[in-house]
C-alpha positions in Angstrom: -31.9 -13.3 -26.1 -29.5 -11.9 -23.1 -29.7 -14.1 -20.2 -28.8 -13.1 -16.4 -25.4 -14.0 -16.9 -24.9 -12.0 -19.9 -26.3 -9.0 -17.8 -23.8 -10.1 -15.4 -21.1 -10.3 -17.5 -21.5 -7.5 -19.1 -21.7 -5.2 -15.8 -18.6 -6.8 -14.9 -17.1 -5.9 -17.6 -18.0 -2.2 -17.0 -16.8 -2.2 -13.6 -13.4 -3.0 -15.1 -13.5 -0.9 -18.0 -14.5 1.6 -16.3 -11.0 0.8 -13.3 -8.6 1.0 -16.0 -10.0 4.5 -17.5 -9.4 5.9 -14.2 -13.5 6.3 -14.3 -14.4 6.4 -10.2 -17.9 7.2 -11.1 -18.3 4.8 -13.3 -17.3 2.0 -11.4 -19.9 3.2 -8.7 -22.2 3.5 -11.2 -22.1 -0.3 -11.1 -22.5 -0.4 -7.9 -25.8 -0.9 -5.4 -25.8 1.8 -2.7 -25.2 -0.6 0.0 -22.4 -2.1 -1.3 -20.3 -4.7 0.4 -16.6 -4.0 -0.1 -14.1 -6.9 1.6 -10.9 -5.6 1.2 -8.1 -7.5 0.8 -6.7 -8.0 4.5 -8.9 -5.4 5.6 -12.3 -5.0 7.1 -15.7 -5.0 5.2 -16.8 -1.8 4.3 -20.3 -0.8 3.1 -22.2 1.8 0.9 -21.0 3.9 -1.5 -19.8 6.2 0.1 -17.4 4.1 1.3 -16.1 2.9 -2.0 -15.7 6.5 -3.0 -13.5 7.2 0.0 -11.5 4.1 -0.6 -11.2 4.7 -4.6 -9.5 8.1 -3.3 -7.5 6.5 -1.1 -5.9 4.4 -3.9 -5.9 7.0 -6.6 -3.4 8.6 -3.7 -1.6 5.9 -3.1 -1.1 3.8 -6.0 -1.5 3.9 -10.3 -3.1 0.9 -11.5 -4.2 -1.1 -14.9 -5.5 -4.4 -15.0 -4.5 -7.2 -17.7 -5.5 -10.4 -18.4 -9.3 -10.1 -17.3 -11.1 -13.2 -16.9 -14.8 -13.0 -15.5 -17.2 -15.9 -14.9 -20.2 -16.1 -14.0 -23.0 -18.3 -12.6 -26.6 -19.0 -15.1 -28.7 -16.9 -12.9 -26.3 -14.2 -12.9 -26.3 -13.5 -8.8 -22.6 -14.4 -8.6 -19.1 -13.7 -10.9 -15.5 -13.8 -10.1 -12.6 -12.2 -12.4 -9.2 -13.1 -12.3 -6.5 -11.0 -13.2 -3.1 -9.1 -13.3 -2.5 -6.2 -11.8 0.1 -3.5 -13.0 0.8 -1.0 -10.3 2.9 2.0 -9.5 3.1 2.5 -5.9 2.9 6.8 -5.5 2.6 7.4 -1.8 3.3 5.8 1.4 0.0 3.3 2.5 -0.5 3.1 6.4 1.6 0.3 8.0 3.3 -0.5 4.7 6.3 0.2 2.8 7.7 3.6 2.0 6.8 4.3 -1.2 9.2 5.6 -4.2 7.3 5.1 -7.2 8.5 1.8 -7.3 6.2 -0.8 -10.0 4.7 -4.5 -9.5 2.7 -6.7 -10.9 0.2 -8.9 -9.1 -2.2 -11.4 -9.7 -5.5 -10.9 -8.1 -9.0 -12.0 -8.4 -12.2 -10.5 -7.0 -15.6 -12.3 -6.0 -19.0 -10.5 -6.4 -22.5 -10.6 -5.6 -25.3 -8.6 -7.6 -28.9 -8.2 -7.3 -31.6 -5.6 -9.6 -28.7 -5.2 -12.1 -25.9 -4.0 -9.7 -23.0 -5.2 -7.8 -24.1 -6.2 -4.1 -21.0 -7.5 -2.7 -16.9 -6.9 -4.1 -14.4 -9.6 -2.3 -10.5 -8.7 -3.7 -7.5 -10.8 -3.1 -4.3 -11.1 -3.6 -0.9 -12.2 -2.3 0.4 -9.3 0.3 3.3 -10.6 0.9 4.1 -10.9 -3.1 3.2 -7.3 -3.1 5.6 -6.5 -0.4 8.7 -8.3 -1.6 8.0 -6.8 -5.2 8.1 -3.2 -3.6 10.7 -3.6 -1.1 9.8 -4.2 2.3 
């Protein structure tokens, strides 16, 4: 018998399959249409349109796989974290950060969600910005 947070963990684990094919509409695929999106140092963001324009945004700016994938989640399946490691390439310059020169880092990171009807209500990432910084040169 699947329970909530089997559901949960499963479309969890979609969303980051889905990150490191490169698969934009799959991840939104996983996503409610008025999404929540907290970005890391950043302003709240919601819908999907909005994720789109920021999954284009990175796919400009940076090359990304994640490793080391934990994902929990609570019984009734309305909440998850994942913790993990990123491994980036940084491909063009970001607004009010570094130059970039293709250099590389690796990160860890973890991200908070919500979810509701089968989809992801609310995405929370963090990670260390000034680890991120040093790693690339600024």
């Amino acid at each position: 018998m699947t329970t909530p947070r089997d559901e949960t963990l499963a479309l969890i684990g979609r969303y980051y399959a889905a990150f490191n094919a490169g698969d934009n509409a799959g991840m939104l695929s996983c996503l409610a249409e008025d999404v929540a999106h907290d970005i890391n140092q950043g302003a709240r963001q919601t819908g999907k349109d909005a994720f789109r324009a920021f999954l284009a945004h990175m796919d400009r700016c940076y090359r990304e796989q994640l490793a080391d994938i934990v994902v929990m989640a609570s019984d009734d399946g309305t909440r998850a974290a994942a913790e993990f490691t990123v491994h980036g390439t940084y491909l063009a310059d970001d607004e009010g950060l570094p130059p970039a020169t293709g250099q590389t880092y690796v990160l860890p990171a973890g991200a908070f969600f919500e979810l509701a009807d089968g989809a992801i209500t609310r995405v929370s990432v963090y990670y260390n910005l000034a680890d991120w910084i040093a790693q690339v040169g600024g």
